[in-house]
N, C-alpha and C positions, 0 to 999 in steps of 0.2 A: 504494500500500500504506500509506502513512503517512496519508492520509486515512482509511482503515479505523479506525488505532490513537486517530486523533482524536476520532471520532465516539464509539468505545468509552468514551474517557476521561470523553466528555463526557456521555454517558448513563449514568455508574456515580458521575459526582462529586456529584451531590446524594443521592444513596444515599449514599455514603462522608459527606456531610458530616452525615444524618442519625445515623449509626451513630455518626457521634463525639460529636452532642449529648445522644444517648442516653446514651453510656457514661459522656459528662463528670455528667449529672443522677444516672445510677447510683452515679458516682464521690462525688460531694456528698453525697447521700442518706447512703451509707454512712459516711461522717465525720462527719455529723450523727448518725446513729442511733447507732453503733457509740462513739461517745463520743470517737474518736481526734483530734480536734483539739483536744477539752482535754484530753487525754491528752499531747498533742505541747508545747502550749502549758504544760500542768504540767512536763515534763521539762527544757522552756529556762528557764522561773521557777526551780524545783529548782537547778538548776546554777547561776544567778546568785545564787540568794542562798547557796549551798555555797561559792562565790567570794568573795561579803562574808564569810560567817563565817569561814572559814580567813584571810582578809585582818585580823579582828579580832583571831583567836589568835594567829598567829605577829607579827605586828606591831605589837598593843597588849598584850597577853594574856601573851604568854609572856618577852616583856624582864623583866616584873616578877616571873614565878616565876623567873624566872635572877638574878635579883637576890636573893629571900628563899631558895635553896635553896643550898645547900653547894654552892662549887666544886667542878671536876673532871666527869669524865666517868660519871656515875654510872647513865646509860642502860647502859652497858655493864658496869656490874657483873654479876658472874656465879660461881658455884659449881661447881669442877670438880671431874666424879667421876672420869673416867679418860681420857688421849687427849686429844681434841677434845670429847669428849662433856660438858657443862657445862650446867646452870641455869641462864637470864639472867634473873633477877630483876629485874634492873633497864629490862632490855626493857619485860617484864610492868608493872612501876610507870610506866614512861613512857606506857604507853599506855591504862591506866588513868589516867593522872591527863589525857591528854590528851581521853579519853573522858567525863571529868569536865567540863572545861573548855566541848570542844566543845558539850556538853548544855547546861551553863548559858546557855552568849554564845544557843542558840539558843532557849533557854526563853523568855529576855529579849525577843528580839527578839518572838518570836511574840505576850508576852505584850503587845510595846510595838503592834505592828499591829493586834491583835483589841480590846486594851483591857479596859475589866471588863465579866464576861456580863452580861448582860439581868437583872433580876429577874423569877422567874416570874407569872404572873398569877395573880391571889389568885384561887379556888374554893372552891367549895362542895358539901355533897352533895345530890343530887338526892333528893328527901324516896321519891319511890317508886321510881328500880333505885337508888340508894345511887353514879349513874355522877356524877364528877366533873367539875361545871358553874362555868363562871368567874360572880362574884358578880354582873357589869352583865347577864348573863344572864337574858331572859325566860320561858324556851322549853327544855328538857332536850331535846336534841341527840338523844340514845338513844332515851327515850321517848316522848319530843312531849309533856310532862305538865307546865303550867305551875308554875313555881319561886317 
């Protein structure tokens, strides 16, 4: 009986190993088309550099607004109307300023990676549709109407 189950195995496993190179090419295909691997790979970048910058603010960043800002605990400052029930303004300001902050350190960074844009390519207007042609240009792109 066990030689039955052998034989079985043995004539379904190239089957089975086709069906998995299928699915793994299916699998690949769809990460490629579907855009999820830099999808995936944007989400671990995302989070490391959300790591640097929060490593910038609490650690470079914000010693020195604790320094220019009034002692005391002023995140908690708050307005009470009745009870428990109370206004944190100072919640509100802390997280605005820290909303502030965060933007900046990441403006910077962004702008220290990308650098200064491009200058765009000087053109010109195409004498017959008016479609705008870069000036080394011999040839109106739109028209086909030499420039």
């Amino acid at each position: 009986m066990s030689t039955n189950l052998d034989e079985t195995a043995r004539e379904s496993s190239p089957q089975k190993l086709s069906n998995a190179s299928v699915l793994a090419k299916e699998f690949k295909d769809f990460l490629l088309k579907q855009n999820a691997l830099a999808l995936a790979v944007g989400v671990v970048i995302g989070g490391a550099v959300g790591r640097v910058v929060s490593g910038i603010v609490d650690d470079v960043i914000m010693p020195i607004v604790g320094v220019l800002l009034p002692g005391g605990e002023w995140r908690t400052a708050q307005l009470t109307l009745s009870g428990t029930n109370a206004i944190k303004y100072g919640d509100l300001l802390g997280r605005a300023l820290d909303f502030a902050i965060v933007s900046t350190v990441v403006f910077f960074i962004v702008k220290a990676v990308l650098g200064k844009p491009k200058p765009p390519v000087p053109t010109r207007p195409c004498p017959e549709c008016l479609e705008a042609v870069p000036t080394a240009a011999r040839k109106c792109r739109a028209c086909g109407s030499a420039v």
